[in-house]
Every structure is written in structure tokens, then in C-alpha cells.
C-alpha positions, 0 to 999 in steps of 0.5 A: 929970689934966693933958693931958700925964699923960693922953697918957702914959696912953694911950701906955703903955696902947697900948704895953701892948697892943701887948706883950700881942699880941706875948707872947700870939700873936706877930708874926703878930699885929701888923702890919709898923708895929706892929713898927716900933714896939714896938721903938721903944718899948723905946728911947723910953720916954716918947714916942709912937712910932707916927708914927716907926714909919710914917714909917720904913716908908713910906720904907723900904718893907718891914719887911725893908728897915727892918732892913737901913738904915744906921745913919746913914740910920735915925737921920736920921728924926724919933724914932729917932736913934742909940740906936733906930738901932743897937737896930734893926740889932743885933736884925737882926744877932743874928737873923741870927747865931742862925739861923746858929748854930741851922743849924749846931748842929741835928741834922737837915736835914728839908726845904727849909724848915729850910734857907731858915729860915737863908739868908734872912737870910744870903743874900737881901740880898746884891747879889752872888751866893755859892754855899753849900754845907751839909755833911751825915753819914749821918743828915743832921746838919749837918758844917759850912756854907761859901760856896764860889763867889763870882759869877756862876753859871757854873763851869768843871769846875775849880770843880766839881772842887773842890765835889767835893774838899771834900765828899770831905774833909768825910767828907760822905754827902751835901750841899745846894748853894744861892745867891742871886739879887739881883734877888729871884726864885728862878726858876731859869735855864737855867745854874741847871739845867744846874749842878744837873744836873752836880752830881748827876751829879758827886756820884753818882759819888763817892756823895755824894748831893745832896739839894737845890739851893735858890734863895733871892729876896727873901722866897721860894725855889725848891727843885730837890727839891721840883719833883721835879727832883734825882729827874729828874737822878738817873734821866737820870744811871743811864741815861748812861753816866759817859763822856758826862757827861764829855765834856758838862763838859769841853765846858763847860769852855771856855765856863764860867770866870765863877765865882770860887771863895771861898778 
């Protein structure tokens, strides 16, 4: 056998492998370049991938990053060019699109979890902040998901009046709010809570329940409810009268105004 059938041998068997982990275990089962690299090979048929694979990791720095490159700047590396590039960010566009979709179409919201399943790809690479909203009906099924505030995190009464308008004319029982932080840690700030607060207070008047803000980083998120915090706000609010909670936003209201409501 000639040395270049044998290196085709060997890659195909290497390749084969790869494939019988993927199908067997799933992608838990191969490391971030072995990833890299499987998908190559479904571009590159005939050709060893690996080296390509690491050099791209290498540069990019996390697998998550890989998938995010330009087009452009993915098929400068040295065994990837076009077809591979474009291969690499269709697959994260569609999984992008079908966590989406599955969010939308899904029966029930269950927990913070299912949430974050969804707005990590949606949200965490975005160098701006966007405030969503997720709609939901008596059973917690999904009516419909918005971005509704584009910005810094900071409203003025108006805005909140309108995340109320808009939940009122969803017909929504209840909602979920979350946003995103750039700088890739879902710790909460001061303005994060004091938000968060105000909008259980403002939706508990309506009888619209707020069941969760959630902050999504990099590869990770920070959710209200599950620190116990929506069940703090709630028990602070059914001790304050509506009056003081008025007079709080309205004070508010002069300093707020940075946030830029999504038409």
C-alpha cells in the first residue's frame, strides 16, 4: 500500500471514530477541537483535519468564539476556506434559530434552565445590552417572546409603564424579564435589582406575576428566583402600601431615561 493510501486509511479510521463517539455519547464525549474537527471533515473529505481544527481554537480561544468569526476571517486559516467557513456559521445560525423556535413552540416554561437554553445563544454575544421579555398564560405556556428595551439598564417610569401595557395586551398571566450582560458576568448590579424589584411591584398590581428575571454572561446566568429574590420583592411589596411604591418610581423617574425602548 503507498504511504498516501495508508494516511487516507488512518484518517478515515480516526474520523470514524470520532463519529462512533459523537453518535454513541454525544458531544460530551469529544473534546472543544475534536468538535472543530469533525465538522471539518464533513467539508474535507480527503484531508486531515486536526491541525486546522487546533489552529482554529488556538486563535479563536474558546469553541464558542470559533462559531461566532466572520466568514471571512474563518476561511483565511490554513484548511478551512470558504465552504468550511460558511458550514461553521450556518450550523451556529440554525442552532441559534432552532432554540428559538423550540422556546416559542414549547408548552411549558419549567424553570430558569429552560429559559437559559434559549438566551444563550440569542443573547450572550451581543456587545450591546437588550431587555426581553417572554410572555406566558395560565399554564406558563409560552404567548409570544420580545425584545422590548435596547441599552443600558436603566428606565425611567415610562418604559416600565410600557413593559406593563404590553403584558396587559399580551392577555399574559404572568412574564419572565432577562437581559444581557457584555462584559460576560451575570452578576447583578444595584440598578439590576432595584429593576427587578420595581417590576414585581408594578406587575403584582396589574396581577401579572413575574416569575423570574434572569442575567445571562458568557456561559453562564444569574437567575432572581432562584436566589430567593422574586419571593423577597413579593413579600417587601404585601407589606408597602401601592402609594409609597409610587412615589419611589416617580422619584426614579427623574434620574432614569437611559434605556431605549425597542419599537
Amino acid at each position: 500500500m503507498s504511504q498516501k493510501k495508508k494516511d487516507y486509511a488512518t484518517h478515515d479510521g480516526h474520523r470514524g471514530r470520532l463519529r462512533e463517539r459523537f453518535l454513541e455519547r454525544g458531544l460530551d464525549a469529544l473534546r472543544d477541537d475534536e468538535i472543530i474537527e469533525l465538522l471539518l471533515t464533513l467539508g474535507t473529505p480527503r484531508r486531515d483535519c486536526k491541525a486546522p481544527a487546533r489552529e482554529l481554537l488556538d486563535k479563536m480561544g474558546s469553541l464558542r468564539r470559533v462559531f461566532e468569526t466572520p466568514v471571512e476571517e474563518l476561511s483565511a486559516i490554513k484548511g478551512v476556506g470558504p465552504s468550511n467557513a460558511m458550514a461553521i456559521r450556518l450550523i451556529h445560525e440554525v442552532a441559534r434559530k432552532y432554540l428559538e423556535t423550540r422556546m416559542t413552540e414549547s408548552t411549558f416554561l419549567t424553570g430558569s434552565s429552560d429559559v437559559y437554553d434559549y438566551l444563550r445563544h440569542s443573547m450572550r454575544d451581543l456587545d450591546i445590552e437588550v431587555f426581553k421579555v417572554i410572555y406566558l398564560d395560565t399554564r406558563q405556556a409560552v404567548i409570544s417572546v420580545e425584545d422590548l428595551f435596547v441599552g443600558t439598564m436603566s428606565y425611567n417610569v415610562i418604559y416600565l409603564r410600557e413593559l406593563l401595557r404590553k403584558a396587559l395586551n399580551s392577555n399574559a398571566a404572568s412574564i419572565v424579564v432577562a437581559h444581557n450582560h457584555p462584559s460576560g458576568d451575570p452578576a447583578p448590579s444595584p440598578e439590576d435589582k432595584s429593576l427587578t424589584r420595581d417590576i414585581v411591584f408594578s406587575t403584582s398590581l396589574i396581577e401579572v406575576k413575574l416569575l423570574d428575571h434572569v442575567i445571562v454572561g458568557e456561559d453562564c446566568f444569574y437567575s432572581f428566583a432562584d436566589r430567593g429574590l422574586i419571593e423577597v420583592f413579593l413579600r417587601e411589596f404585601r407589606r408597602n402600601p401601592s402609594m409609597t411604591f409610587f412615589k419611589e418610581v416617580a422619584e426614579k423617574g427623574l434620574k432614569w431615561g437611559k434605556g431605549k425602548p425597542q419599537s
